[in-house]
N, C-alpha and C positions, 0 to 999 in steps of 0.2 A: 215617501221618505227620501231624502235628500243624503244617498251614499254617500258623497264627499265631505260632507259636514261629519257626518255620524263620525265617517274614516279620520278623519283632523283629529276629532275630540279624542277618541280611542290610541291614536300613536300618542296625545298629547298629555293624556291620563293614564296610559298601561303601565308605567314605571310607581307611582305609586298606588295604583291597585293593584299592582301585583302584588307589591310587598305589604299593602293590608291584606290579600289572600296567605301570604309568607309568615305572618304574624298568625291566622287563623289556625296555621298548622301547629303551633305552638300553643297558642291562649285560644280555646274554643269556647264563647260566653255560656252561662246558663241557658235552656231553653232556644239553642240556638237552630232546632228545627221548626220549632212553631214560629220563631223570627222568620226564617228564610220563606215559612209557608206565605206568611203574612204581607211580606212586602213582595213576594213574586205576585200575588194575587194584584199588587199595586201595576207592575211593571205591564201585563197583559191588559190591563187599561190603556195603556200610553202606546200598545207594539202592535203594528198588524204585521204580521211577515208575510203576507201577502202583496203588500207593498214595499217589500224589502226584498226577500228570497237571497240575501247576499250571502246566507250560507250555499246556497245550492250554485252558487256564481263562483265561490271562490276557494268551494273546500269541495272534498268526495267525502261520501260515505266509505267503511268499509265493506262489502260484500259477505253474510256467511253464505256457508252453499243452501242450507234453509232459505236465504232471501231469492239465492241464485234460483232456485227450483222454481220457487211460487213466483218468478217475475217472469222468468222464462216460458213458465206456462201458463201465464196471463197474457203473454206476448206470441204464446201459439209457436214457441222455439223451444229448441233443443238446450238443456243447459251448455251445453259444447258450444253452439251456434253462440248462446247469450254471450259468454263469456270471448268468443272472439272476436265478437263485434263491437263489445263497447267495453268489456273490461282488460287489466291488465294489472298484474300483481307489481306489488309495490314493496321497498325493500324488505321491509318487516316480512314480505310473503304474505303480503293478505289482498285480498282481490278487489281493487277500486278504480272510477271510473277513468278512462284515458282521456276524457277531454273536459276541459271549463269552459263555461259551465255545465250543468249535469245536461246530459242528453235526450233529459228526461222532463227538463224545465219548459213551461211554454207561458207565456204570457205571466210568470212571477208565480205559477203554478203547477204544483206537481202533478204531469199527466197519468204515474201511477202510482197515484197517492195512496189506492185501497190497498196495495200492494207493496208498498214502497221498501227499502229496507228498513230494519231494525236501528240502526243507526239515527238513519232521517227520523224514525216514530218518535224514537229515545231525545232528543236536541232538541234543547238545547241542554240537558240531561240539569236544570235546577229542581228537580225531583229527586234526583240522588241521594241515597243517605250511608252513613252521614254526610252533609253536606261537604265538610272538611277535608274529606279522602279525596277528592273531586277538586284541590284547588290549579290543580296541573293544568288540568281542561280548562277551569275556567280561567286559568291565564290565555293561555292559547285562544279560546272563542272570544276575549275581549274586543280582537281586532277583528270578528267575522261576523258578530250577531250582535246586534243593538241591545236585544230585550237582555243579554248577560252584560255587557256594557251596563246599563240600566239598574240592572240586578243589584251588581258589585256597588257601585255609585250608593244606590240606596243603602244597603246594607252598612255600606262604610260610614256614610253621614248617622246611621241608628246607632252601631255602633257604639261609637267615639263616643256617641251624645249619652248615649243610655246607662252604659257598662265601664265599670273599672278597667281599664286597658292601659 
């Protein structure tokens, strides 16, 4: 996958897929979970994030202490140890990684992926439901994750096409 390309299209399209998410939040179409099932099902044809990982490159997850324990003790540490070595709270107060990319990333894959946090499992969270309540996020991932890139795009051109808007 070709990050800089991806990254052009996304500064260069996020102003109005935003505000087609911004509109979402107002006019929700008919049937607009079966829509979203439908065309994500499209977009995982076209995305390997294993050729991508540009979430794990340019965002953190957030930590709960649930993720804290089982990764700590998949890594044979102490949660006190886990958290001083690789996490640090963030201002919200919530425990996320101190350094970019994840520390966890190796070759565009998750080392502890059986164990990963919640977060990482959950994302690019277009399983959400309602889809609608989630447009905050998916403004925010437009610039970090192709397959939501992709997502939005498709959605938008159904849309417009299909539905009274």
């Amino acid at each position: 996958m070709d990050i800089g390309a991806y990254t052009s299209r996304a500064r260069r399209k996020k102003k109005v897929l935003s505000d087609f998410l911004d509109k979402l939040d107002e006019i929700v179409p008919e049937g607009m979970p079966a829509l979203v099932e439908k065309v994500d099902a499209t977009v995982w044809q076209d995305i390997d994030c294993t050729t991508c990982a540009n979430c794990c490159k340019t965002m953190t997850p957030t930590f709960t202490q649930a993720d804290i324990a089982r990764i700590s003790t998949h890594l044979r540490m102490s949660p006190a140890a886990f958290k001083t070595k690789w996490l640090k709270k963030d201002d919200a107060k919530q425990w996320v990684n101190t350094t970019q990319p994840c520390q966890f990333l190796v070759d565009n894959k998750c080392s502890i992926y059986d164990v990963r946090p919640a977060d990482c499992a959950e994302f690019p969270h277009h399983n959400k439901k309602p889809f609608d309540e989630y447009n905050t996020t998916f403004k925010n991932n437009l610039v970090h994750c192709p397959a939501t890139l992709t997502l939005v795009e498709r959605l938008k051109k159904v849309v417009e096409r299909d539905f009274e808007w």
